[in-house]
BALOBA-1460 file (C-alpha; in Angstrom, 3 decimals):
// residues 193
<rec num="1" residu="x" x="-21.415" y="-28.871" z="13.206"/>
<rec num="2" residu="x" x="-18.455" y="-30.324" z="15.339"/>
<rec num="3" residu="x" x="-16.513" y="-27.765" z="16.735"/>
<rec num="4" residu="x" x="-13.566" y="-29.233" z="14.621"/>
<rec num="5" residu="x" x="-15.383" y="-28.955" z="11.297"/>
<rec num="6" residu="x" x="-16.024" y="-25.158" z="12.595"/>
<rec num="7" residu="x" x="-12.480" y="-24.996" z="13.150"/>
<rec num="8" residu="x" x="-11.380" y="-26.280" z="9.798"/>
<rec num="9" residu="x" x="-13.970" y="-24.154" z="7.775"/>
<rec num="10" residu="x" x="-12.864" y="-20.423" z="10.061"/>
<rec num="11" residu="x" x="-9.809" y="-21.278" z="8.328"/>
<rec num="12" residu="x" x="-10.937" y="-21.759" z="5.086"/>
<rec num="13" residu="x" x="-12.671" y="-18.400" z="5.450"/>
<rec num="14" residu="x" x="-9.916" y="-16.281" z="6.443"/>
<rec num="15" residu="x" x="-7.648" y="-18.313" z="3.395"/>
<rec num="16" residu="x" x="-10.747" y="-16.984" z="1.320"/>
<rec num="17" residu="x" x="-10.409" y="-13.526" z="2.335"/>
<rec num="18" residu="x" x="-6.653" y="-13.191" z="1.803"/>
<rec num="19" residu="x" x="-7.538" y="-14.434" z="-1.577"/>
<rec num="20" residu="x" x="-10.477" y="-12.353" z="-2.562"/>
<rec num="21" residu="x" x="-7.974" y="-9.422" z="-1.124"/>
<rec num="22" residu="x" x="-5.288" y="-10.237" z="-3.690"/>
<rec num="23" residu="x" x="-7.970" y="-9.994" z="-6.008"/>
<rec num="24" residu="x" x="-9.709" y="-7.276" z="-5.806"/>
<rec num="25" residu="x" x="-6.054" y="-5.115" z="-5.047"/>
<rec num="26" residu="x" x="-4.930" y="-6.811" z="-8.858"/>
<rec num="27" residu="x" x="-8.305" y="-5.183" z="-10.028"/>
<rec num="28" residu="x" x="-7.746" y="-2.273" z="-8.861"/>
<rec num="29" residu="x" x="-4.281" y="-1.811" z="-9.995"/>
<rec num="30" residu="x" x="-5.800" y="-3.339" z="-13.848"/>
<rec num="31" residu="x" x="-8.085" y="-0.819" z="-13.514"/>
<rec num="32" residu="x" x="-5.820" y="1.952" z="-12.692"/>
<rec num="33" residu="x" x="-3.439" y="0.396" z="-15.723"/>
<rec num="34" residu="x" x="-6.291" y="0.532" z="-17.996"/>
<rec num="35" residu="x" x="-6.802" y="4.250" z="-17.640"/>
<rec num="36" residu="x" x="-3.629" y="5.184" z="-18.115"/>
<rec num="37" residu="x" x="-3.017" y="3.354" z="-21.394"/>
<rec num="38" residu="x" x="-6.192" y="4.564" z="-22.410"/>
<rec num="39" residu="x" x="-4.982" y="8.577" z="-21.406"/>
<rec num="40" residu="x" x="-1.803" y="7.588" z="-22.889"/>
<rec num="41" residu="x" x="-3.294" y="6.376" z="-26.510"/>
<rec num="42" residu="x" x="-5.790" y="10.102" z="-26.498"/>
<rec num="43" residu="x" x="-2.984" y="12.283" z="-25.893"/>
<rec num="44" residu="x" x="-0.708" y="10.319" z="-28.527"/>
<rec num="45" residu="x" x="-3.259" y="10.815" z="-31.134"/>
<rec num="46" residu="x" x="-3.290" y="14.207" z="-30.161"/>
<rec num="47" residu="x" x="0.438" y="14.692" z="-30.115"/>
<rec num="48" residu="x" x="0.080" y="13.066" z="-33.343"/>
<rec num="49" residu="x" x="-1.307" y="16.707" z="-34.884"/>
<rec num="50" residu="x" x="0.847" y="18.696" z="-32.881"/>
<rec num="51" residu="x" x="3.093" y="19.846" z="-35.596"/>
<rec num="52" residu="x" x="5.693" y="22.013" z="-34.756"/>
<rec num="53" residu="x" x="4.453" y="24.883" z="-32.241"/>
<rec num="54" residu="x" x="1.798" y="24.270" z="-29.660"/>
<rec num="55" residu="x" x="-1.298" y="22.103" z="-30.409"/>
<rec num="56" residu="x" x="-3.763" y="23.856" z="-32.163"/>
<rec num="57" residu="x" x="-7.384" y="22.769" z="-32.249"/>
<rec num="58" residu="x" x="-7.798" y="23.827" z="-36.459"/>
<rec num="59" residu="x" x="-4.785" y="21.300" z="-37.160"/>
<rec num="60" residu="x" x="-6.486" y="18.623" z="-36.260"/>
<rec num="61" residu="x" x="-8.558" y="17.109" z="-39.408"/>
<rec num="62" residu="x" x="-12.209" y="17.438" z="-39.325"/>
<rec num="63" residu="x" x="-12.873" y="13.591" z="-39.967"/>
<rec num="64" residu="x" x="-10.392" y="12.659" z="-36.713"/>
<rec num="65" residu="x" x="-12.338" y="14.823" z="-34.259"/>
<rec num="66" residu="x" x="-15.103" y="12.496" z="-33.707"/>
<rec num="67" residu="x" x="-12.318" y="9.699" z="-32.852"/>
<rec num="68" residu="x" x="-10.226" y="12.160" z="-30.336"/>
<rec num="69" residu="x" x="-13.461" y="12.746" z="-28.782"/>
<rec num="70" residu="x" x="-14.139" y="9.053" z="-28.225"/>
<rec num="71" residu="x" x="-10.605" y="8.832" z="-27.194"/>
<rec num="72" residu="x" x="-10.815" y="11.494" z="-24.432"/>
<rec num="73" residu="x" x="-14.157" y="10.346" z="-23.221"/>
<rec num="74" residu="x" x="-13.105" y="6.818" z="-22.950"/>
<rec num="75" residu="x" x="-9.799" y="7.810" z="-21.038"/>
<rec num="76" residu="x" x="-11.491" y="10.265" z="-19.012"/>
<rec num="77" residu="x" x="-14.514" y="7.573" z="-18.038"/>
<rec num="78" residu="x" x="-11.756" y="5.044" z="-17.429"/>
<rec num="79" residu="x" x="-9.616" y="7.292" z="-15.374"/>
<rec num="80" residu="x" x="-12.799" y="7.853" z="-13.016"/>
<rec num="81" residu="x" x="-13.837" y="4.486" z="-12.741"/>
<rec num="82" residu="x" x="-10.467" y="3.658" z="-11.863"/>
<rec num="83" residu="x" x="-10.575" y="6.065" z="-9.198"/>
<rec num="84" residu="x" x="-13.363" y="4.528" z="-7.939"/>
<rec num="85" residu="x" x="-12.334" y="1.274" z="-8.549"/>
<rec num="86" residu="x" x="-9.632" y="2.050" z="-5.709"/>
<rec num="87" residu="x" x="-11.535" y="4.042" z="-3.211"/>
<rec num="88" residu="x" x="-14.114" y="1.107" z="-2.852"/>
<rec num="89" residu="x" x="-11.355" y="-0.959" z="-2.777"/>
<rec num="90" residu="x" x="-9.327" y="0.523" z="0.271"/>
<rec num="91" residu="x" x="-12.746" y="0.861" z="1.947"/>
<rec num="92" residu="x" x="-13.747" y="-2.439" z="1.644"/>
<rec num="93" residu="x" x="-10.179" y="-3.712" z="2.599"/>
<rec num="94" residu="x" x="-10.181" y="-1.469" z="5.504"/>
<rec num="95" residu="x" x="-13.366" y="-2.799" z="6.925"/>
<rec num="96" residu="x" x="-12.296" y="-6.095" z="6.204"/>
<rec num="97" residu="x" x="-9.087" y="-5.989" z="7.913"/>
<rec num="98" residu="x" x="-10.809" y="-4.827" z="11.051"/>
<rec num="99" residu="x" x="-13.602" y="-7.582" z="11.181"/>
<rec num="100" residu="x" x="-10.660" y="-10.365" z="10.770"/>
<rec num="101" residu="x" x="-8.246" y="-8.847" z="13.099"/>
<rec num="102" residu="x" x="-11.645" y="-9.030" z="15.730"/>
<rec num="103" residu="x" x="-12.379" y="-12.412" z="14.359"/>
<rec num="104" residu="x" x="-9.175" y="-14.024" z="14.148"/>
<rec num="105" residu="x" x="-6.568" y="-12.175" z="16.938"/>
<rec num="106" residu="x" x="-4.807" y="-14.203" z="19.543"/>
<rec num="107" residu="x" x="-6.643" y="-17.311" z="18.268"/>
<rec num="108" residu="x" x="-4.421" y="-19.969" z="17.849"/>
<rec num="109" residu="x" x="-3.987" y="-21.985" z="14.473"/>
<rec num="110" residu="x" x="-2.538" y="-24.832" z="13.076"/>
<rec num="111" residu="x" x="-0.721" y="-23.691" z="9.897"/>
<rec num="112" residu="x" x="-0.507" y="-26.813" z="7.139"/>
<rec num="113" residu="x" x="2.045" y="-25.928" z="4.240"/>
<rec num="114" residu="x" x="0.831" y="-27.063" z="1.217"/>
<rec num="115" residu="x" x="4.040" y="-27.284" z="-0.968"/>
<rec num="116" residu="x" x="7.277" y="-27.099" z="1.130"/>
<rec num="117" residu="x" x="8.662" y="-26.270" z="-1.589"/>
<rec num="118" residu="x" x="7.412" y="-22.724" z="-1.835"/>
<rec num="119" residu="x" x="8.431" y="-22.018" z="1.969"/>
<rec num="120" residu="x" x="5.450" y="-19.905" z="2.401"/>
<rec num="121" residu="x" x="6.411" y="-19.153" z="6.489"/>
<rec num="122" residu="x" x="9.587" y="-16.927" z="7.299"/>
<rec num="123" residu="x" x="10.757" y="-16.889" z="11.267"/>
<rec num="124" residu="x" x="11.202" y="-13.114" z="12.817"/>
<rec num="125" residu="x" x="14.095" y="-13.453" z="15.245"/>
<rec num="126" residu="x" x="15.621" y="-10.456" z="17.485"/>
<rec num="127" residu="x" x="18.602" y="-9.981" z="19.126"/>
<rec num="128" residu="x" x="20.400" y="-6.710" z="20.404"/>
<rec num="129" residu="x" x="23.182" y="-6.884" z="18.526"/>
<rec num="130" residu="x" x="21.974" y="-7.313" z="14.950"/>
<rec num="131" residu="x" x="18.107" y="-6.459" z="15.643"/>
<rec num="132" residu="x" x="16.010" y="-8.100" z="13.316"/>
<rec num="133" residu="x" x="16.704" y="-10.863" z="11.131"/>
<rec num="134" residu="x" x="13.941" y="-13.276" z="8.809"/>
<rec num="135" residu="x" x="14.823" y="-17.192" z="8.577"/>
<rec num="136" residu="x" x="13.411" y="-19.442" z="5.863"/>
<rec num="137" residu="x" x="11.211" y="-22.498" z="8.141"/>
<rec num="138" residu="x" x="11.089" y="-25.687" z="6.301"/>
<rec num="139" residu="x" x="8.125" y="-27.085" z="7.643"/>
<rec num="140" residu="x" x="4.743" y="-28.643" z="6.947"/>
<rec num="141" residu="x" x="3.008" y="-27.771" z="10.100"/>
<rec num="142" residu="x" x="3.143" y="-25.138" z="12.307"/>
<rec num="143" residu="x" x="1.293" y="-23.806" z="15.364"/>
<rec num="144" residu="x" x="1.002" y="-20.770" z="16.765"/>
<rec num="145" residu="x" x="-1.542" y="-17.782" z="17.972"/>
<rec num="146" residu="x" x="-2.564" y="-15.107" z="15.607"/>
<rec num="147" residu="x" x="-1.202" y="-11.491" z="16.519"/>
<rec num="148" residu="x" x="-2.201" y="-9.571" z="12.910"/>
<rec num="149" residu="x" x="-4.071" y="-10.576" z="10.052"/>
<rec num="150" residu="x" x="-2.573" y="-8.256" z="6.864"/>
<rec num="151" residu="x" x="-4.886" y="-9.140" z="3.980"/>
<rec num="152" residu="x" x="-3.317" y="-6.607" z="2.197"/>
<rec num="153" residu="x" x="0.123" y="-7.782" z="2.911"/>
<rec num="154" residu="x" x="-0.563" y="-11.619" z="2.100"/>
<rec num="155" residu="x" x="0.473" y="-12.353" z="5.307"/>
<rec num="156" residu="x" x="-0.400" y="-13.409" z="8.648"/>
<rec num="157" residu="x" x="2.052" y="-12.657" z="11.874"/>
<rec num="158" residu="x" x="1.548" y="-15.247" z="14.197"/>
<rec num="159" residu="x" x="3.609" y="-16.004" z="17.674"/>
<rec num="160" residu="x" x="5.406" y="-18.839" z="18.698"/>
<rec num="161" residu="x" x="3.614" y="-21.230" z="21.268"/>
<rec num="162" residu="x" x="5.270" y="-20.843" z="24.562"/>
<rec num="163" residu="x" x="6.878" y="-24.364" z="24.208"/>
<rec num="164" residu="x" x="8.646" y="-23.009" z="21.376"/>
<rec num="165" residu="x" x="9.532" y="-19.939" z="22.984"/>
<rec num="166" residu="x" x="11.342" y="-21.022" z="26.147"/>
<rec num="167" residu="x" x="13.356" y="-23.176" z="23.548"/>
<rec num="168" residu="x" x="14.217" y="-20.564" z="21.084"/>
<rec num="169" residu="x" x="13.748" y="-16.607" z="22.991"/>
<rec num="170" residu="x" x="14.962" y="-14.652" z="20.256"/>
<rec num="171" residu="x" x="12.611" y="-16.270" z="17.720"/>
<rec num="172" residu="x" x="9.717" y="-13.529" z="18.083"/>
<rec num="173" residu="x" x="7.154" y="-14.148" z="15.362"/>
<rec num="174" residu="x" x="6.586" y="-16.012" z="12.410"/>
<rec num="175" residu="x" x="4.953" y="-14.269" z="8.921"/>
<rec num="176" residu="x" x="3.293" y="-17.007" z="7.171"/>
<rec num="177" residu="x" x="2.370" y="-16.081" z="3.272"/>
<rec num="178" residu="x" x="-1.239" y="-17.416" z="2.439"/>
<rec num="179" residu="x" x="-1.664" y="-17.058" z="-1.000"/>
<rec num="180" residu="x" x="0.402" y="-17.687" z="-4.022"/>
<rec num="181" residu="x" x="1.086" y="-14.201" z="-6.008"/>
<rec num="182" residu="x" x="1.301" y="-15.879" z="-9.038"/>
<rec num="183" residu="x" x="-1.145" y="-18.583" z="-9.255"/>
<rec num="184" residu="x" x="-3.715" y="-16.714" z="-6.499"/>
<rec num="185" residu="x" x="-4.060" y="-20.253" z="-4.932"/>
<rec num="186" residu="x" x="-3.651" y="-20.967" z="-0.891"/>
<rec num="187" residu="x" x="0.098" y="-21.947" z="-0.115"/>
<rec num="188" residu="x" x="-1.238" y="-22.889" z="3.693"/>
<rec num="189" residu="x" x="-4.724" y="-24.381" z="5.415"/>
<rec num="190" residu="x" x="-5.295" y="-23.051" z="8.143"/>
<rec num="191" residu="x" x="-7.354" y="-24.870" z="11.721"/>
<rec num="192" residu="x" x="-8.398" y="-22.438" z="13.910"/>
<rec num="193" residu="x" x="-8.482" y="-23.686" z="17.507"/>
């Protein structure tokens, strides 16, 4: 494999893994939505034969306590599995986020927008009087050197080349979006150099 084809398909990998992030984070948090629906529906059906006073266990009809029962199981199993859901999650997402941060930082990259029109990379500029400040970069390519990969974040922080730097000091970073919240699609390509 040339070394550009290589390049090209590093790229595509780390585009992959910001999307498989997004993801598995939106089935985590379906999951954890789930459960609580399912809690809220139990405990409504059992606010249902609360009467008056306190809940009380002999106001409940005998032919609903096989239903409740379901109810509460189901919520109960769902609130778990959400749990779980999560905590495989965050460990998977932390040991991804340390393999591409070894993989990918201080390589540079060649950033291709996809749609200009969704401006998916933002300029990070500093200056001493007003700190920092984000900028909206109208362009279709970009390069630059990878300083953090934040899968969870949807967002790559990459540094200026130093051609770009000696032009524009107080232009620090760049955070370039990779995936599309709404359609879960790439908004970039990326070329790894």
């Amino acid at each position: 494999m040339s070394d550009q084809a290589s390049a090209v398909r590093d790229g595509a990998q780390l585009v992959a893994d910001f999307q498989a992030t997004m993801i598995n984070l939106a089935g985590a948090e379906i999951s954890a939505a789930e459960a609580a629906e399912s809690e809220q529906l139990a405990t409504g059906a059992l606010r249902y034969f609360n009467g008056e006073g306190v809940l009380n266990p002999s106001l409940i009809p005998s032919d609903s306590n096989a239903q409740i029962a379901r109810a509460s199981v189901d919520a109960h199993i769902k609130k778990i599995q959400a749990e779980q859901y999560k905590q495989m999650s965050q460990d998977q997402l932390a040991e991804k986020l340390q393999q591409t941060n070894r993989d990918y930082k201080n390589r540079p990259v060649t950033i291709r927008v996809l749609d200009p029109a969704k401006k998916p990379i933002e300029s990070l500029w500093f200056n001493k009087q007003r700190g920092f400040t984000t900028g909206t970069v109208n362009t279709k390519q970009l390069k630059a050197v990878i300083e953090e990969v934040w899968l969870d974040k949807n967002t790559l922080l990459v540094k200026p080349r130093l051609v770009s730097r000696v032009f524009e000091p107080n232009r620090k970073n760049y955070l370039v979006y990779i995936i599309d919240p709404e359609t879960v699609q790439p908004m970039v390509e990326l070329e790894l150099v």
